[in-house]
matplotlib code that plots the C-alpha trace (Angstrom):
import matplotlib.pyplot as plt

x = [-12.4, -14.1, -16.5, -19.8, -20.8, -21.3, -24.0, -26.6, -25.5, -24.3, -28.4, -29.5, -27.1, -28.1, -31.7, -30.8, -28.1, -31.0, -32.5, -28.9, -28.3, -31.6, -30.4, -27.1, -28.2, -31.6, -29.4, -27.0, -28.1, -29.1, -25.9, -23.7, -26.0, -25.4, -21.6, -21.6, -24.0, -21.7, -18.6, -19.3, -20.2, -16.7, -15.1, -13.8, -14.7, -11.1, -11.3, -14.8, -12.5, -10.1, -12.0, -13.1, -9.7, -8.0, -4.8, -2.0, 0.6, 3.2, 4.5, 8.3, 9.2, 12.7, 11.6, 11.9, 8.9, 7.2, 8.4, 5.6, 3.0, 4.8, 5.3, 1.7, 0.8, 3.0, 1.6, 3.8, 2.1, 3.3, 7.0, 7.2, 6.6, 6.8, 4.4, 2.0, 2.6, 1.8, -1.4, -2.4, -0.8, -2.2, -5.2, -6.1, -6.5, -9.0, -7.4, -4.5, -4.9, -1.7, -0.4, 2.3, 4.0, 5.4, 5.5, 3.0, 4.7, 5.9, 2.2, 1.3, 4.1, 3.2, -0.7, 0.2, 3.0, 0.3, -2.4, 0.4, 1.0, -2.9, -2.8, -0.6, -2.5, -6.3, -7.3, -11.0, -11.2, -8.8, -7.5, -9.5, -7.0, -7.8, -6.8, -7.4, -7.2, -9.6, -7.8, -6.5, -4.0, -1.4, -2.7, -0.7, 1.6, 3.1, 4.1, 0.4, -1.7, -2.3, -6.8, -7.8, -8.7, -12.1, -12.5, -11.3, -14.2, -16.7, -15.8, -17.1, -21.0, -20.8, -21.0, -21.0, -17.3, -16.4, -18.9, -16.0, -13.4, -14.4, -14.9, -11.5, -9.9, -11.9, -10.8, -7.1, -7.9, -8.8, -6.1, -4.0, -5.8, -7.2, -10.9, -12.6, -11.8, -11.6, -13.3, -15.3, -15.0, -18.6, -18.1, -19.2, -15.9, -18.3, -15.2, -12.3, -9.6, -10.2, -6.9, -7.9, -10.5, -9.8, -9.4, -10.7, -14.5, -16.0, -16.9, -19.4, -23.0, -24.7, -26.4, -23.1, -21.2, -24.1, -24.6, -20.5, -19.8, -22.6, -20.8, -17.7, -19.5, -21.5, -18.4, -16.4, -19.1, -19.9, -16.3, -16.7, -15.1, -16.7, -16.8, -16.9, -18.1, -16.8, -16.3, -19.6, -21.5, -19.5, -15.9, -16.3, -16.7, -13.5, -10.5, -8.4, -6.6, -7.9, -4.9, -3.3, -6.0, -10.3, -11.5, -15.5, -18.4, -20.2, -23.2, -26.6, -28.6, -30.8, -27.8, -26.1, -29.2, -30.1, -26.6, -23.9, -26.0, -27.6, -24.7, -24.7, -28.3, -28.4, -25.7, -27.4, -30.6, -28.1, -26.6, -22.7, -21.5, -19.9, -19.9, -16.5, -17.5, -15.1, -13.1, -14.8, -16.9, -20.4, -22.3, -25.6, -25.7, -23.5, -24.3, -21.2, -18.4, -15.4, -17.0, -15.4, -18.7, -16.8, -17.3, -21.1, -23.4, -26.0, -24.5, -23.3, -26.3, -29.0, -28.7, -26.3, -27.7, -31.4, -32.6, -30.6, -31.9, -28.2, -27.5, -24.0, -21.0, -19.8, -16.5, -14.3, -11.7, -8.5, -8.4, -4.2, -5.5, -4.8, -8.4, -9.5, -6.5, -5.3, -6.2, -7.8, -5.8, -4.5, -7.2, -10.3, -10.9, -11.3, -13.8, -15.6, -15.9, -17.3, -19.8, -21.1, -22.1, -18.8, -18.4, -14.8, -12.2, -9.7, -5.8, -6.4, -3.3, -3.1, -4.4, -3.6, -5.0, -8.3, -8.8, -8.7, -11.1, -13.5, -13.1, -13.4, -16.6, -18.2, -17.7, -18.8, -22.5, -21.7, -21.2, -23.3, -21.9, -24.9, -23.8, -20.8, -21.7, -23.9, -20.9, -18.8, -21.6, -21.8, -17.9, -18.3, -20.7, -19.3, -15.8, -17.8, -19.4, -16.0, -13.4, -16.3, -15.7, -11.9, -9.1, -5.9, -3.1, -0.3, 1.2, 3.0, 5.6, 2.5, 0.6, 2.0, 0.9, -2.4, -3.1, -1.3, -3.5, -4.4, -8.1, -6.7, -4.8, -7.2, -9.9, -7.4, -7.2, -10.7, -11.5, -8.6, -9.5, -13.5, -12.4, -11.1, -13.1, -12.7, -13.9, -13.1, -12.7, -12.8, -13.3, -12.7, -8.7, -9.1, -9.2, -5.5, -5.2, -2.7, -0.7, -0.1, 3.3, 3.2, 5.0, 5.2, 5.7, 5.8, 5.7, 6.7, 9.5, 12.5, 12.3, 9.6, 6.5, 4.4, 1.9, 4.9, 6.1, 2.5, 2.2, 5.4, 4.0, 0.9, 1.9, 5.0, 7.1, 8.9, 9.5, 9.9, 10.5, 10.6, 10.4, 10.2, 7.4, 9.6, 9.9, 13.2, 12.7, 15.6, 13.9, 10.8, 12.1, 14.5, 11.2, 9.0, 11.3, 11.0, 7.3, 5.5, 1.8, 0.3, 2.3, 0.2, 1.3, 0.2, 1.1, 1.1, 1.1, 2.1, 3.9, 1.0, 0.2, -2.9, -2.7, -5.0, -2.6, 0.3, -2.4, -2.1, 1.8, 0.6, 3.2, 3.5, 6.1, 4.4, 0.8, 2.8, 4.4, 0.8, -0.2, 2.4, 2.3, -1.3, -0.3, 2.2, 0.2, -2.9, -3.3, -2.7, -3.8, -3.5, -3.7, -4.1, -3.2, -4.4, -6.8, -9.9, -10.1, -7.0, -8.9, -9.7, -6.3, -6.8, -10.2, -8.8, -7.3, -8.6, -8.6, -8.5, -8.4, -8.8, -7.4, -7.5, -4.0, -0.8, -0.8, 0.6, -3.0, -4.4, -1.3, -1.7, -5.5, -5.1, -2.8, -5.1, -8.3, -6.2, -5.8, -9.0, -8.1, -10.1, -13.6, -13.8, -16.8, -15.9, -17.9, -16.4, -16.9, -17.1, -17.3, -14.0, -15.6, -18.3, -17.1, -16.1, -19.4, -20.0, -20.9, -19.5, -17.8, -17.7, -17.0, -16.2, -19.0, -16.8, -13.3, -10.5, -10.1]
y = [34.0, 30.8, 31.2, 30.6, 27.3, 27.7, 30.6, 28.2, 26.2, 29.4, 30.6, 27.6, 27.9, 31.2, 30.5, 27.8, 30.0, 32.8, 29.3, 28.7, 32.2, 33.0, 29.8, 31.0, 34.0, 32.6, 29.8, 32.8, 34.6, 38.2, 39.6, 37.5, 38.4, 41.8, 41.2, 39.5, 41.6, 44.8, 42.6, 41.7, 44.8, 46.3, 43.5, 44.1, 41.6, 40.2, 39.8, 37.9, 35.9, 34.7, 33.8, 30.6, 29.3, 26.9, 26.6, 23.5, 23.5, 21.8, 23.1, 22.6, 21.7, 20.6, 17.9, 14.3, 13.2, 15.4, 14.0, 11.9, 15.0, 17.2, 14.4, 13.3, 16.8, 19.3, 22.2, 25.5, 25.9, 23.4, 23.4, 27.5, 29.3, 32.5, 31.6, 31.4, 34.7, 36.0, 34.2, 35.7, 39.4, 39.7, 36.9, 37.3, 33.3, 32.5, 29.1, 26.8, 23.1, 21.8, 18.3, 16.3, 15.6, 17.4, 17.3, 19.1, 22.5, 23.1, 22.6, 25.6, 27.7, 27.7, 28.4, 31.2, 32.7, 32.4, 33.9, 37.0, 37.2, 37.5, 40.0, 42.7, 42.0, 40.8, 42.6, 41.9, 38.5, 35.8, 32.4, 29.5, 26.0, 22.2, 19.2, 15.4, 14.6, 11.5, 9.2, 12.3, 14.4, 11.9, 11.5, 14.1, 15.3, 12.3, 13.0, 13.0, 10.7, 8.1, 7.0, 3.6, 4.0, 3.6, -0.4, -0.7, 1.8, -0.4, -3.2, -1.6, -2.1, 1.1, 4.5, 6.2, 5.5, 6.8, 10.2, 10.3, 9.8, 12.8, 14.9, 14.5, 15.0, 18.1, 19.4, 18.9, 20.5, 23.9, 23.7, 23.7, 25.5, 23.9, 24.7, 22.0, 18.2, 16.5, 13.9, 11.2, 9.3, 8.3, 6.0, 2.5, -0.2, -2.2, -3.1, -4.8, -4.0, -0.3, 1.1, 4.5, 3.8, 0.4, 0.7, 4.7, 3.1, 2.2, -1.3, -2.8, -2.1, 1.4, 1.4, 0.6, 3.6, 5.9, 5.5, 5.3, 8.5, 11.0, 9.6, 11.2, 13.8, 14.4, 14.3, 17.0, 19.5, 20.0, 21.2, 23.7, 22.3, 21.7, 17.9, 17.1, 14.0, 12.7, 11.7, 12.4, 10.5, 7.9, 6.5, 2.6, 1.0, 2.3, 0.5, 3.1, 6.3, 9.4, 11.2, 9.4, 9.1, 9.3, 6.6, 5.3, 4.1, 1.7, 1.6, 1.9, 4.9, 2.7, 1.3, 4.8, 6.5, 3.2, 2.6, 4.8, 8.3, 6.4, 7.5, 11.4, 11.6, 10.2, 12.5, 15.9, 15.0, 14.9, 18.5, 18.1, 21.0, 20.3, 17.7, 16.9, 15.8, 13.7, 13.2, 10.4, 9.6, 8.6, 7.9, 7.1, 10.4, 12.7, 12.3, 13.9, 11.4, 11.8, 14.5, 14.5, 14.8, 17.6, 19.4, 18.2, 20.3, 17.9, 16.2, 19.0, 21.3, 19.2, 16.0, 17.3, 20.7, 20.5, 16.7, 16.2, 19.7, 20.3, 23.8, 23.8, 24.2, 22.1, 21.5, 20.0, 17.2, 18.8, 20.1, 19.4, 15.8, 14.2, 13.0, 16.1, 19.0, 16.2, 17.4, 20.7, 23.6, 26.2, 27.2, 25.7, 23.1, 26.1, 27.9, 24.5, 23.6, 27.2, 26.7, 23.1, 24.6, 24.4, 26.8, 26.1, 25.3, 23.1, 22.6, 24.5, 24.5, 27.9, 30.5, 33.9, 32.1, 30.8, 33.9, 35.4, 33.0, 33.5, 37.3, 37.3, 35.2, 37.9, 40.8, 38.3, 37.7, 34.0, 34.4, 37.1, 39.4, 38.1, 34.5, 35.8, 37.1, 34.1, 31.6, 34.3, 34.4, 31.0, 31.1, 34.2, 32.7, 29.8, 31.4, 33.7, 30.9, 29.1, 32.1, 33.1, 29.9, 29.0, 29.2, 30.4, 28.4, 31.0, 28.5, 26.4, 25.3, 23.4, 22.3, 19.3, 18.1, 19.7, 17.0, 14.9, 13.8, 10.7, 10.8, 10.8, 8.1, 5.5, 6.5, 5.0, 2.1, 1.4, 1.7, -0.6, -3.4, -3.0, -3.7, -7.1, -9.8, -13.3, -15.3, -18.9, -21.1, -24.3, -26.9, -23.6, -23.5, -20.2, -19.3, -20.7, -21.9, -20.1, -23.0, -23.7, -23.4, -21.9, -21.0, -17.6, -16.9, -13.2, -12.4, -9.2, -8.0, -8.7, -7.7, -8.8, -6.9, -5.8, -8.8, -11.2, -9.5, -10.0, -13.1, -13.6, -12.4, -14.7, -18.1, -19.9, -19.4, -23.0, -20.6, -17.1, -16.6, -13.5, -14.0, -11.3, -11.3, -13.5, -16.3, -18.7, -22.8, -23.0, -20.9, -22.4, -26.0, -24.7, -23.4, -27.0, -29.1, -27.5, -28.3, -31.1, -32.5, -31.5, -27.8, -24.6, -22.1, -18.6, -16.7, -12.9, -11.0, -8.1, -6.5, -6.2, -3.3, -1.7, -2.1, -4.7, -4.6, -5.8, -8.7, -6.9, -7.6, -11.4, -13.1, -16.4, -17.7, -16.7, -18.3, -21.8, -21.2, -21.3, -24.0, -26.0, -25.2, -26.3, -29.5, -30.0, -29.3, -29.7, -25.9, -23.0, -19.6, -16.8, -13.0, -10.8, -7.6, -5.5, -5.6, -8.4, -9.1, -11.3, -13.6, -15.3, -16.8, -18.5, -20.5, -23.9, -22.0, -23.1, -20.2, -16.9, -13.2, -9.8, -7.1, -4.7, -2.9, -3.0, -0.2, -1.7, -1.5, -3.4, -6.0, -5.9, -6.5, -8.8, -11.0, -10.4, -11.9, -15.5, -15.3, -14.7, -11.6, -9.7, -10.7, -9.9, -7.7, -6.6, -7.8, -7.9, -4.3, -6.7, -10.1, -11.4, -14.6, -16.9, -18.2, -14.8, -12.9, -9.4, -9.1, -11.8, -12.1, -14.5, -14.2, -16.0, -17.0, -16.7, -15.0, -16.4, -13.9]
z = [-3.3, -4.7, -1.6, -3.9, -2.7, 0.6, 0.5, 0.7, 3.4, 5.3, 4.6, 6.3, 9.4, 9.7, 10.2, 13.0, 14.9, 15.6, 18.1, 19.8, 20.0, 22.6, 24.1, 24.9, 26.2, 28.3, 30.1, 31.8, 34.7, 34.3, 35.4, 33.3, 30.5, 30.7, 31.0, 27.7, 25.5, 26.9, 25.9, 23.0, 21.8, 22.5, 20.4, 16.8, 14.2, 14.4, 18.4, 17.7, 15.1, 17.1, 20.2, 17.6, 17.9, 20.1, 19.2, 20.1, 21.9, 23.9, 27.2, 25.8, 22.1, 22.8, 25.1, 23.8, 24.9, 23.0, 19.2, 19.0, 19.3, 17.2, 14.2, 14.6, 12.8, 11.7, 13.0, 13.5, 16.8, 18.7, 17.5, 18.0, 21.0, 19.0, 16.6, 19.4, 21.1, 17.5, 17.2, 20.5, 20.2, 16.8, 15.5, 19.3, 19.4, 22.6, 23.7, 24.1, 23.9, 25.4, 24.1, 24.5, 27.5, 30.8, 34.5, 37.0, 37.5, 33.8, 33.1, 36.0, 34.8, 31.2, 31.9, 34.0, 31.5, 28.9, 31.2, 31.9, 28.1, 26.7, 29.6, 28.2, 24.9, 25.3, 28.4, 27.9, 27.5, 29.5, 27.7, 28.4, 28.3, 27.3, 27.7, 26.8, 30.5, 30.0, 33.0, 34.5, 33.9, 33.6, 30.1, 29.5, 33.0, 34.1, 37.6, 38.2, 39.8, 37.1, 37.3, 35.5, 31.1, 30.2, 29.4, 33.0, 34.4, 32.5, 34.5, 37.3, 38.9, 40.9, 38.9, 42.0, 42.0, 38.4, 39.6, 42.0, 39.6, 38.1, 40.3, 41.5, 38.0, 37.6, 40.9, 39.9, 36.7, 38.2, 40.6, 37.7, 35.6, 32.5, 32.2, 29.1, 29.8, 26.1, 28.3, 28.2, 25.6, 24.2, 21.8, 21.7, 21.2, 18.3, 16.6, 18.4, 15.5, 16.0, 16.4, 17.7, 20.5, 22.1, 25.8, 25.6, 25.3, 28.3, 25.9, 23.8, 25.2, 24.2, 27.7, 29.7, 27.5, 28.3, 31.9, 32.6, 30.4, 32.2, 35.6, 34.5, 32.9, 36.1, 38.4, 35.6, 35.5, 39.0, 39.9, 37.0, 34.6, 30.8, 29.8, 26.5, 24.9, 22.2, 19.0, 17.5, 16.0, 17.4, 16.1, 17.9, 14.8, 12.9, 11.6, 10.6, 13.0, 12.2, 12.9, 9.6, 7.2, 6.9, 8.5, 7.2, 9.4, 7.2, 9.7, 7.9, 9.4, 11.5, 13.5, 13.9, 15.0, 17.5, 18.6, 17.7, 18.8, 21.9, 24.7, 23.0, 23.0, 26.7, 27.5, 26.3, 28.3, 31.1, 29.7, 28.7, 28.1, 24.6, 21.9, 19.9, 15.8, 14.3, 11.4, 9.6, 6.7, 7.3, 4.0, 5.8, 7.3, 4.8, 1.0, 0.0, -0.6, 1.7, 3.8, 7.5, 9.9, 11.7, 8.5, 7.5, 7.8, 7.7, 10.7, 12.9, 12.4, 11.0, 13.2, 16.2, 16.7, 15.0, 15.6, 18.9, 20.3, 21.3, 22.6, 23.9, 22.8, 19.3, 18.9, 16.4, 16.9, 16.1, 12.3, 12.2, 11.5, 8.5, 8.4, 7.8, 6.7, 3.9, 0.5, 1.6, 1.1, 4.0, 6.0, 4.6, 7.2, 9.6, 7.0, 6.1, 10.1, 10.9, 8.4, 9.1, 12.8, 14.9, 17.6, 19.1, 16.2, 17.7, 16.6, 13.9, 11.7, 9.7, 12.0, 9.8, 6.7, 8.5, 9.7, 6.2, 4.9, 7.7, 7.4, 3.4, 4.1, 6.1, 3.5, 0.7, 3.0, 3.6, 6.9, 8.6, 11.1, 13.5, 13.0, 14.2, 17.2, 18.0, 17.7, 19.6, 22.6, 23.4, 23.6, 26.1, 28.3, 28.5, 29.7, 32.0, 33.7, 34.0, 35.3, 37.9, 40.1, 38.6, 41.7, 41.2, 41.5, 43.3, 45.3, 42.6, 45.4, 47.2, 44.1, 44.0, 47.5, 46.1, 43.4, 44.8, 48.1, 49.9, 48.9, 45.3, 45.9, 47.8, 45.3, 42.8, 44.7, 45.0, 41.2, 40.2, 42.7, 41.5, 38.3, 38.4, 36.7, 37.3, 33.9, 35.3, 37.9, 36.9, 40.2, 42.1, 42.0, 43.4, 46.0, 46.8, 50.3, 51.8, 52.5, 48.5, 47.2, 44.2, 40.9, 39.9, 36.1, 35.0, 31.7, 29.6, 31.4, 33.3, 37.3, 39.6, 39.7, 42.4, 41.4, 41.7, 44.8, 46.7, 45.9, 47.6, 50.6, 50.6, 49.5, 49.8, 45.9, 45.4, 42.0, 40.9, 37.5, 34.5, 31.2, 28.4, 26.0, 23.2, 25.1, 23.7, 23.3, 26.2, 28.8, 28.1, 28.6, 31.6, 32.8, 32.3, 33.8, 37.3, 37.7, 38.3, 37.0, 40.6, 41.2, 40.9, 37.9, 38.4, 35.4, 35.8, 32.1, 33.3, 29.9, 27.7, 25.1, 24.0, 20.2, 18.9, 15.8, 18.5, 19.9, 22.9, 23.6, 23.6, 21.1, 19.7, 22.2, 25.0, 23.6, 22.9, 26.8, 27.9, 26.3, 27.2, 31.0, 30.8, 29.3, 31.7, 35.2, 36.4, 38.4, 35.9, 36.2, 34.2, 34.9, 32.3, 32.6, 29.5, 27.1, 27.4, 24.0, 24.7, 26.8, 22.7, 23.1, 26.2, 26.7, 27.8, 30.3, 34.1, 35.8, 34.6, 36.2, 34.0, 35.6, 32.8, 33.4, 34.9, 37.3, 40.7, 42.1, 39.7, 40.2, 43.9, 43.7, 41.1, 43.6, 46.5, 44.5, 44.2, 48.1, 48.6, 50.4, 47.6, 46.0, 42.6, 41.7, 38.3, 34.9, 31.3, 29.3, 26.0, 24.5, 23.9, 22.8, 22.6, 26.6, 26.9, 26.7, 27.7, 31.9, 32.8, 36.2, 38.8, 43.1, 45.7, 48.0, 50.7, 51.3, 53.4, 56.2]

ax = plt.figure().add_subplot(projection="3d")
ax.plot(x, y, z, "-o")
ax.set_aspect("equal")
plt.show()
């Protein structure tokens, strides 16, 4: 094995790891201490092995909404149950990320099968699952109760409210059984073309990140379950996916360590649990061209674990991604991410010949057997402190009233209707008096929406119209000559997207629509319902309401701040443009009772 050139590097790690190692150990109580010392000494260096390994999966392979998550990567674990039951019967793997998509009880099922299974096989040490659950589980179970994205929880003044948030999502994750969060999302939205963050940041402001990521955090952790920030040292200012390719940070090192790092350094004085590296280049920190910082050693151990005095768990974004498996041969990602300082190797896509990489590394010294056991102890604390308050979910027929609650719910409710920001009010349109008549336009798809269907209720509709998102010269004259210079035009754009490469769903047709509404009548209003950054495309534009998504609270709210029944309270994440700064948001003075 051509294993040479890591013996230095593996000398420094091993020097650091003798620090994390007491660490580990000193932050357990003294019972759970014993526990691990006694089980880790009945492990065999392959058991120690595969306890480094999370591996993917989805809960069913045939399903069709899973094609997007198994052509993302092609990774034999996701597309063959088999394979996995292998990887725990004989690599003894000690986690399954679960991806893709499914429904509530599949999810339960399939944790509990697995559970059963690494029973008859791994009696000493249980499976610990993960999940990107970052607005809930409906990020990935979508008969679940679906919480507001990230650019919508920065709108928000009162962190109290995301605490809440998660909380709640970590209490539906031990009901169902998922222990690590992949959640929240740290990184700062510096670049609006970033095709991989977007409306995951919590916006533009290092501050605002910091203090709306340890709310989540805060909320996670005290149900038990492990957060985990990511993607260190911070991904906002990317314009490529790392799933497809290796994106670069350009940042010099004066901006990274000032901006980028802020939110992750604020978070480990606030003690997350673990810290996802990314797969992207950073030549200000990493001298080595085209060197993922999941796989630096400079970063993960020198400036992650060393400069930022983090203790916890380190774990790597998942290693099927192209930004990091592409040109490196079968199992070396695994090898090269064990040896930069990562403790948990996520996704990783050729178990059996990691494993013999790893192991061949040991017998050639380059990875001592007590580096081993240190990366291996963390792992074992961390699972003991996690399956000693995890609850069982027996009752699968009731799980779903279980998740599904009314506190759930209203909580959702609230944080949508916090959210919405009202950027402009020219001569105060809004409030509408109630005894308006009013024009309802919805844009971006073809039935009425729950915004459309509110208004109803509130105002009287001389018009109720849809329109798709490629609007036709016909409909948009048919549509013109029904209103006059004095009518009131509230335009709902309820069918926007979240790819900035897409404009947000905002096309051509429906821009010159706009504009020619506004030409033709004094009263327009516009309601966006996606991404801010749109707002660009819109600044002659009266009146103006952000309500960040489409979700029928948010359309519902949205309808009750033009009644007045609602005061908007929300501020804008980022600066959309120079009349769209960042915090701005305007209220009523008073609201119509």
């Amino acid at each position: 094995m051509k294993l040479g050139k890591y013996l230095l590097q593996s000398f420094i790690v091993s020097l650091f790891f003798v620090n994390t190692y007491s660490y580990a150990m000193d932050n357990l109580p003294q019972d759970y201490k014993t526990e691990v010392k006694e089980l880790l000494q009945k492990l065999t260096c392959e058991e120690k092995i595969g306890q480094l390994f999370m591996i993917a999966t989805v809960v069913d392979p045939t399903d069709p909404r899973n094609a997007r998550a198994l052509g993302m990567s092609i990774n034999p674990t996701k597309s063959s149950p088999e394979f996995v039951h292998k990887l725990i019967k004989d690599y003894h793997v000690g986690g399954l990320i679960i991806q893709g998509r499914s429904d509530i009880k599949p999810v339960a099922e399939f944790i509990k099968a697995y559970q059963e299974f690494n029973k008859g096989h791994n009696k000493k040490i249980p499976l610990w699952f993960g999940q990107d659950l970052e607005w809930g589980l409906t990020m990935r179970i979508e008969d679940a109760v679906c919480f507001p994205k990230n650019m919508t929880l920065g709108a928000i003044s009162d962190n109290d409210l995301l605490y809440a948030m998660g909380k709640e999502i970590g209490r539906q994750c031990k009901q169902l059984g998922v222990h690590i969060n992949f959640a929240p999302v740290s990184d700062i939205n510096s670049n609006p073309a970033n095709p991989i963050i977007g409306d995951r940041s919590f916006g533009e402001n290092k501050e605002l990140v910091a203090q709306k990521a340890i709310a989540i955090m805060n909320g996670l952790q005290d149900t038990g379950i492990i957060a985990c920030a990511k993607h260190f040292p911070g991904h906002g200012d990317t314009e490529k996916d790392s799933h497809l390719t290796l994106p670069m940070i350009s940042r010099t090192k004066e901006e990274i360590e000032n901006v980028e790092l802020f939110p992750f350094k604020e978070l480990i004085k606030a003690d997350v649990k673990s810290i996802m590296t990314a797969h992207f280049a950073v030549p200000a920190l990493e001298l080595k061209e085209n060197l993922p910082a999941s796989l630096s050693h400079e970063i993960v151990t020198n400036l992650l674990r060393k400069q930022l005095n983090f203790k916890e768990l380190v774990i790597t974004d998942g290693l099927d991604m192209q930004g990091v498996c592409k040109d490196r041969e079968d199992g070396y990602p695994e090898l090269e991410a064990l040896l930069a300082g990562n403790d948990l190797l996520l996704c990783p896509r050729h178990v059996p010949e990691a494993v013999n990489l790893i192991k061949d590394a040991i017998n050639d010294g380059i990875i001592s057997k007590a580096e081993l056991n240190k990366h291996v102890t963390k792992i074992l604390a961390a699972k003991e402190k996690i399956f000693e308050h995890q609850q069982g979910f027996d009752d699968l027929e009731n799980l779903q009233n279980q998740l599904h609650t009314e506190e759930a719910y209203e909580l959702k409710r609230t944080l949508y209707r916090e959210a919405i920001t009202l950027v402009c009010n020219d001569n105060n349109i809004l409030p509408l008096d109630s005894n308006k008549s009013v024009c309802c336009v919805q844009i971006g798809q073809t039935k009425s929406s729950p915004f459309g269907e509110t208004l109803a209720k509130q105002f009287s509709i001389f018009l109720n119209t849809t329109l798709s998102s490629e609007i036709s010269d016909s409909d948009r004259e048919h549509l013109l000559s029904q209103i006059k210079l004095d009518d009131t035009v509230v335009i709902g754009m309820v069918g926007m997207t979240r790819a900035a490469a897409q404009q947000y769903g905002v096309t051509e047709s429906i821009k010159k629509t706009i504009r020619e509404l506004k030409d033709h009548c004094n009263n327009v209003i516009v309601v966006l319902f996606g991404n801010p950054y749109s707002l660009k495309w819109f600044e002659d534009i009266p009146a103006i309401i952000v309500a960040y998504e489409d979700d029928p609270d948010a359309q519902i709210g949205a309808a009750e701040v033009i009644s007045g029944a609602l005061n908007p309270k929300g501020k804008l994440p980022v600066t959309a443009s120079e009349k769209f700064p960042f915090e701005l948001g305007l209220s009523y003075e008073t609201i119509i009772s």
